[in-house]
Structures are given as structure tokens and as C-alpha cells.
N, C-alpha and C positions, 0 to 999 in steps of 0.2 A: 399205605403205600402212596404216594407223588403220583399226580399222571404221567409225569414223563417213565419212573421208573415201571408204572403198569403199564403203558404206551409199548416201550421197549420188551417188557416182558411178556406180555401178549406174544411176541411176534418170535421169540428167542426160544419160550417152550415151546408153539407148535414145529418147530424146526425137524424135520423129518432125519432120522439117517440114510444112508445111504442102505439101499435093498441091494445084495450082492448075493448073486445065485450061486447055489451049494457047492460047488465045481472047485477043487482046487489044484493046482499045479505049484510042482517043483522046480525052483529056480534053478536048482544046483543040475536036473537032468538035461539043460539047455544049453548052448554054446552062451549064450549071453542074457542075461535078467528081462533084456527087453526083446530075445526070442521069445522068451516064454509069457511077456505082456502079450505080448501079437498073439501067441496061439491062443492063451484065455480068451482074449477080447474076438477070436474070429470062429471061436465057441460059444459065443453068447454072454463072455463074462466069467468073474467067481473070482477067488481068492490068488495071488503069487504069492508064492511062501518063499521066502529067503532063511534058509537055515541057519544056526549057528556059521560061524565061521568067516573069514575075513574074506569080502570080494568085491572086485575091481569093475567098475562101468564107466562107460561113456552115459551121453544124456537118456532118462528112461522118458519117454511117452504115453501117458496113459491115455486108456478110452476109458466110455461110459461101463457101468458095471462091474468096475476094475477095484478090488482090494488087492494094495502093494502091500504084505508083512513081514517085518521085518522081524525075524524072532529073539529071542533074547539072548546074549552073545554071539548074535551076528551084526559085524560093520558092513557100509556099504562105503569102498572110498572112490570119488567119481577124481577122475583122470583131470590134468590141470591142462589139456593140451586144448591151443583154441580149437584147430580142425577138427576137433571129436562136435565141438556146440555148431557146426555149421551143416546144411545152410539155416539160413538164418531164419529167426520165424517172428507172426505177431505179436507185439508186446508192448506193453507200457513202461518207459523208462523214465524214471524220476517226473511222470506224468505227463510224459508223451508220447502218441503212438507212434510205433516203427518197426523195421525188423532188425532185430539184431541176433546177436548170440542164443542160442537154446539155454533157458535156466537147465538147472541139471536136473533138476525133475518139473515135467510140463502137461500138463493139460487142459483142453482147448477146447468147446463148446461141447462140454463133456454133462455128462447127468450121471448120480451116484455110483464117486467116484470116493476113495479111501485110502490114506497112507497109516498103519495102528503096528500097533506091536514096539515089544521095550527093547525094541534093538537100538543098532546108532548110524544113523547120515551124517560121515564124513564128508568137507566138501572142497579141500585141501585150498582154501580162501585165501592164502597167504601170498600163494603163485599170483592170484592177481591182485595185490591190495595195493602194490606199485603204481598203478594203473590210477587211483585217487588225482595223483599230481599228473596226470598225462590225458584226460578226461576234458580238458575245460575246449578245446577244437573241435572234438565232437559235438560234446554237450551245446557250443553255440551254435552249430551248424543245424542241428536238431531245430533246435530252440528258433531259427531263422526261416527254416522250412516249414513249421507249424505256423510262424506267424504271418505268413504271407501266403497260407492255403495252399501249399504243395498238397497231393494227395498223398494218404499213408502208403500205397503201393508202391511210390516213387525214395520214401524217406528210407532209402536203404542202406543198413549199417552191416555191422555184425567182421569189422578191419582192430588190427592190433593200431591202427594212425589213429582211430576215432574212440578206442579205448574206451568206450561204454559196457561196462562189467556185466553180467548177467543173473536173474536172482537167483537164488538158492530153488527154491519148490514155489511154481507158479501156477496156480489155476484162472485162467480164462473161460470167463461166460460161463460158468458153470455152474452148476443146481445139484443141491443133496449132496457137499463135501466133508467129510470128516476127515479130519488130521489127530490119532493122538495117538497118544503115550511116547512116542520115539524122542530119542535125543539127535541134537541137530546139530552139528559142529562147525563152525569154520567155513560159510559158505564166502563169495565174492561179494555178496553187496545184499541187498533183502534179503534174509531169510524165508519167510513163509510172507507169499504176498497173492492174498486173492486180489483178483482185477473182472469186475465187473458180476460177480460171482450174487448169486440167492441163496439162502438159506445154508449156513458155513457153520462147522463144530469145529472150534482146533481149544483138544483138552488134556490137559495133562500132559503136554509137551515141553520139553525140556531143550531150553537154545543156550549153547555156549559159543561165543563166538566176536571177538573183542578188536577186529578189524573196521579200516575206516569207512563209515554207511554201511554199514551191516546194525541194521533194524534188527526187531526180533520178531515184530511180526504186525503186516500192514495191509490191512485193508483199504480197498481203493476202489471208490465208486461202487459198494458193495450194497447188500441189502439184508439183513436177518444175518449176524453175525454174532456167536457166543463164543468168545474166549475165558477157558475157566478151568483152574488148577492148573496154569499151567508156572514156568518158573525161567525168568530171563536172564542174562547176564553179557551185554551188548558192548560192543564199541561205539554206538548211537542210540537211538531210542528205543526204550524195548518193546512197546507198542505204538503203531503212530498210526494213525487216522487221514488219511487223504482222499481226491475228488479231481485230481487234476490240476493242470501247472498252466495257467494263464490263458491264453486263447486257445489252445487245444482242449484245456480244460473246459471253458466257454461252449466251444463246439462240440465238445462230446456231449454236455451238459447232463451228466448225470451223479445224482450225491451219494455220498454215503451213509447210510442212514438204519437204523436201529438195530445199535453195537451193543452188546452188553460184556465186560470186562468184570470177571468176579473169581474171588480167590485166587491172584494170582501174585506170587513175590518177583521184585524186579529189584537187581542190582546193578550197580557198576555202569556206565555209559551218560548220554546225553541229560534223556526224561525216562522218567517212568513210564509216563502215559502222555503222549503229545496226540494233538489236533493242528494239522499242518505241515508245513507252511502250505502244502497244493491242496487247497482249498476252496481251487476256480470254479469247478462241479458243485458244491457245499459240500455242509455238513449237519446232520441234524438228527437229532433221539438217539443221544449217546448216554448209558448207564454205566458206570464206572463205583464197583464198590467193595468192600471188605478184599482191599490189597493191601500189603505191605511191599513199602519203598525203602531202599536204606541205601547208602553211598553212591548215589548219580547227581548229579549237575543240578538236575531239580526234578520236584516230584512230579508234578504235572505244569505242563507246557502246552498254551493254545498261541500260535503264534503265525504269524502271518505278515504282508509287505502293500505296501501301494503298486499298483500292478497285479496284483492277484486276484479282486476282484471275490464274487462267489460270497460264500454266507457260513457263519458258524452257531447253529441255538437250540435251545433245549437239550442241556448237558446237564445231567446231574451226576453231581460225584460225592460217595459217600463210604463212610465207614471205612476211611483211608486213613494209614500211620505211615508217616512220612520221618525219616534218621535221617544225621550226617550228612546234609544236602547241601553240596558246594558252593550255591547260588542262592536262589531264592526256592523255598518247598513249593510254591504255584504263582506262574506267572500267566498273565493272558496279555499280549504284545502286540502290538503291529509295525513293530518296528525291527522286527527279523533279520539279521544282515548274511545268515549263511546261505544263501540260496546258489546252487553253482551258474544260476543264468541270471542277469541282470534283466528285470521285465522294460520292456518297450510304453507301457504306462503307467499311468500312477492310479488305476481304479482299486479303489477301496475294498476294502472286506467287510462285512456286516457282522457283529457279533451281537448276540442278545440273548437273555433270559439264561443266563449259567449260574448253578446252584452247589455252594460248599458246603455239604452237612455233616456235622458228628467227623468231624478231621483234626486230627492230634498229632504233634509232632515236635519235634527238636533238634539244635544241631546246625540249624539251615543259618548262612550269608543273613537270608531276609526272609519273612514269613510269608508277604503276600506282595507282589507287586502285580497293577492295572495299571497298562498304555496305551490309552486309546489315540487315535488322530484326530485333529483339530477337525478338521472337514467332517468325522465318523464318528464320535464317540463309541466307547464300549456303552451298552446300555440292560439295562436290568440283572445286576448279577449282588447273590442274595448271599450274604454267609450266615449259618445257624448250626449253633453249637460246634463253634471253633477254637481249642483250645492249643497254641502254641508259642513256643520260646525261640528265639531266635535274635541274632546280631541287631536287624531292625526288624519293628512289626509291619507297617504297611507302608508301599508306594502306591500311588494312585496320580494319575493325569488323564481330564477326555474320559470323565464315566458319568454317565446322566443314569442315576440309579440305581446305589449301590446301599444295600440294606443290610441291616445286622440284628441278629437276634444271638445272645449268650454268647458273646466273641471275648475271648482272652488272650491277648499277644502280649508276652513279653520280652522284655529285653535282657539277652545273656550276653556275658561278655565274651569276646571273641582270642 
């Protein structure tokens, strides 16, 4: 095993689950799902059991000690109305802090804390995907308060004018999280997005959900993170990797770092597996391996902008089959132009030491493309035992350090 991939895996097995005391409570005996959060939680904790059957919420809040389960043929479908997410609370939006909207499910400097069971999170996403085209006045205004050291207390959102969507299930600062088995439908904008979070399981989770920025599932500024069995099918990336968006990023300065991504299929949407574009915090000791990729944009995406600043290295990606890739099957870029805020400088990103092993694939635009910046180069990224077919085999510009061992690209026609 690689040090990166034992580095990462050190840290991803001892991952604790969540200790949730024996206690359990009926959703359905409550006026409301998050009555019955409150009464567990002001018991000491234990299990909410949502039974079969179809039922309707506003935003749930959990605390520490808190298993939400969802049992099997029960949905939970959360209300599209804005006033049910208000007031507005801490959050990290597209990697800045503020307060906006309640995701529809939230918790906040919480300790083992759980969402499990083979039910389904409905999250009627459609009500605000409108909202996409009507986001760019908030999003600068955001983006302008960050850069000029507003404080977070002051950067207050959470208006239909500022149109900043809210994630799907958000955990803050939290430690001992497990997310699995439920299926996730249709949320507004991230689906599952820890922020700031230690030691995270999200397994065997099931995300449908084909709306515009609707991730599948994003880790941000995170630490001890294993995503694994789970199954995406996105309107954007169906894993993405982030650290913060520019001087906010900066100022919060903290990275995300030993990720591990295993057994997971990802279709339809952006990337499969992206690192970026907010990348201001870094990012580093990401394990990515035995996934299948098949019809998204491209399989894995490191990508990032002048203005972002922050760091990306020691990735190693392995035992990845990459299908039917509209672009290119791996791209590593710094030349990003989707960003919704135009950055205020042109500071660099640092990438180094990324490792392509045992990746097989066909179908893709282009096999491999590297852009680094003139000012930056990409630097030491390694391919071994890469075997694939595609329109072109490699682009390359700005890489001081690009090594190959058993690489086979060829040329299919398009």
C-alpha cells in the first residue's frame, strides 16, 4: 500500500461511530418529527424512528446523541416554503460564511450525531432550482463582504432578492457523524455537505437528484472522512472536495484533508470525483479508489482559478473505470471558468504529487488533460498502469514532473 493510501487509511478506519443511547422515540406519536428530535435530545439522546409511511416537515435540527431513522417505505418530504428555513442560521455557502436559509436537515456543533435507515429524503428541489439564474446579486454581495472583512454576524442573508439556495443535510463542526443507507432526492443545491466536521461515515447512500449545483456530496474543510458504497446520480459533481472560496477561505484557513472515497458508482452530472474549484483552505491526503464512473462530463476533475489561492497534494486515485466521458476521463486545470463569483486576485493554487494508478477506461472526448499556469506549474503527477481509449490521449501544459510507468492511450474515433 502507498503512504498516501496508508496515511488516509490510518485515519478513516479508526473513525468512531456515533454512540447513540438505547432510548428510542416515535415520530409518528409527535405533532411534528422535530417535536420528537427535542424530546430525545432533552432525554439524553437515542434513536427517532420515522415509520413507514409518507410525511411532511419543515427543517429538522438535530443535536448531539441524536439517531434520525428513517425506516424503510417511509419518505420524508420537506415543505418548499422559504419561511419554514427561516431564521436564518450559520453556514457555509459555496465557501463562505454567513447566515442564510436552514438546510433542511442541520446540525451544529453537534457530537455523534446519525441520519441511517433505507427510507427516503425527499427535498422537493425543483421549487428552488429557479433560483440558479437569480443567485448572481447575492452571491457578489456575499463575495464583497468576505473580501473586505465584514464579520460573519453581520453577512446576513436568508431573502427570496439574494436567492442563495440552501443545502440539502448540513452538518457543522461536528464529530462522530454517520449518514447511511437512505436515499436522498431532489434537494436545492448540495446534498450532503459536512462543513468543518471530524471523523464523518456517509455509506451506502443513495443520491438522486439532477438539479442545477446539486453535488452529491461535499466535504468542506473536513477531517477523517470515508465515503464508501455509496451511489450518485447528480446534476453537478457527485463528489467534490472543498476548503473554501478565496479570502474567506484564507481566513478561515482550514483544509480538508484525509478523504477516502471507495466503492462508489457515480453517473450522470459534472465529475465524478472533483477537488475544487474552493480550494482556498487546501486540500490534501485524498484516497479515491475502486469506483466506477460512466456518463458524466468527466471522471475526475481537480480544478481550480487564479484567485483561489490555497493548495492541492497527495491524491492518489486508484482502481478507477472511467465509461462514456463527454470531456476528458481526468482533468487537473487551473483554468476553471465556472466559478459564480469573479475572485479580486489572481493568487495561484499549488498542486503537487497526484498519483493515477491501475485506471481503465473508454468512450471519453480526451484521456488525460494537465493545465498548469505559467507562474505555477502543475508539479509531480505520476501515471502507472493506465490503460485507456479515447478521441485524444493526453494534453499537457505547465507540468514540471510528469512521470509514466505502463501508460497506454489510444486513439478511438469519435
Amino acid at each position: 500500500m502507498s503512504d498516501i493510501a496508508s496515511i488516509v487509511r490510518n485515519h478513516t478506519m479508526a473513525i468512531r461511530e456515533p454512540n447513540i443511547p438505547e432510548r428510542r422515540v416515535v415520530a409518528s406519536l409527535y405533532p411534528t418529527i422535530q417535536d420528537a428530535v427535542d424530546y430525545c435530545a432533552g432525554h439524553g439522546g437515542g434513536t427517532v424512528v420515522v415509520p413507514e409511511g409518507s410525511w411532511h416537515s419543515g427543517p429538522i435540527h438535530l443535536s448531539s446523541n441524536i439517531n434520525l431513522h428513517v425506516e424503510t417505505g417511509a419518505t420524508i418530504e420537506f415543505t418548499s416554503k422559504r419561511e419554514a428555513y427561516l431564521p436564518a442560521v450559520f453556514t457555509r455557502w459555496e465557501g463562505t460564511e454567513c447566515y442564510n436559509y436552514s438546510p433542511l436537515i442541520y446540525a451544529k456543533d453537534c457530537h455523534d450525531v446519525a441520519i441511517t435507515g433505507d427510507g427516503t429524503l425527499k427535498g422537493n428541489g425543483m421549487d428552488w432550482w429557479d433560483w440558479k439564474t437569480d443567485q448572481i446579486g447575492g452571491a457578489n454581495r456575499l463575495y464583497d463582504l468576505a473580501a473586505t472583512g465584514t464579520p460573519v454576524e453581520q453577512r446576513m442573508f436568508g431573502t427570496e432578492k439574494d436567492a442563495l439556495r440552501p443545502s440539502f443535510v448540513q452538518f457543522v463542526n461536528c464529530s462522530n457523524a454517520l449518514i447511511e443507507n437512505v436515499a436522498i432526492e431532489e434537494g436545492p443545491m448540495w446534498t450532503i455537505h459536512p462543513v468543518y466536521c471530524e471523523d464523518v461515515i456517509i455509506r451506502g447512500v443513495r443520491v438522486e437528484s439532477i438539479g442545477p449545483n446539486v453535488d452529491g456530496c461535499n466535504p468542506d474543510s473536513c477531517r477523517n472522512v470515508l465515503i464508501e458504497g455509496c451511489r450518485f446520480n447528480t446534476g453537478d459533481d457527485c463528489v467534490e472536495i472543498d476548503s473554501g472560496l478565496n479570502e474567506d477561505g484564507w481566513r478561515v484557513n482550514r483544509p480538508c484533508e484525509n478523504i477516502e472515497i471507495s466503492h462508489c458508482t457515480m453517473i450522470g452530472g459534472h465529475a465524478a470525483i472533483a477537488i475544487g474549484s474552493m480550494v482556498s483552505g487546501g486540500v490534501r491526503n485524498v484516497y479515491a479508489h475502486d469506483c466506477t464512473m460512466a456518463a458524466v462530463e468527466r471522471g475526475v476533475h481537480i480544478k481550480s482559478m487564479r484567485g483561489r489561492g490555497g493548495f492541492v497534494e497527495d491524491v492518489l486515485l486508484e482502481n478507477l473505470t472511467i465509461k462514456a466521458v463527454r470531456h476528458e476521463a481526468i482533468r487537473f486545470s487551473m483554468f476553471y471558468q465556472m466559478s459564480t463569483v469573479t475572485p479580486k486576485t489572481t493568487t495561484p493554487t499549488k498542486l503537487r504529487r497526484i498519483t493515477l494508478r491501475h485506471i481503465t477506461g473508454s468512450g471519453a472526448a480526451a484521456a488525460l488533460e494537465f493545465a498548469g499556469l505559467p507562474e505555477e506549474p502543475l508539479r509531480d503527477i505520476t501515471l502507472d498502469s493506465v490503460y485507456m481509449t479515447a478521441g485524444e490521449s493526453i494534453r499537457s501544459s505547465d507540468v514540471l514532473g510528469l512521470y509514466m510507468r505502463d501508460v497506454q492511450l489510444t486513439s478511438e474515433a469519435q
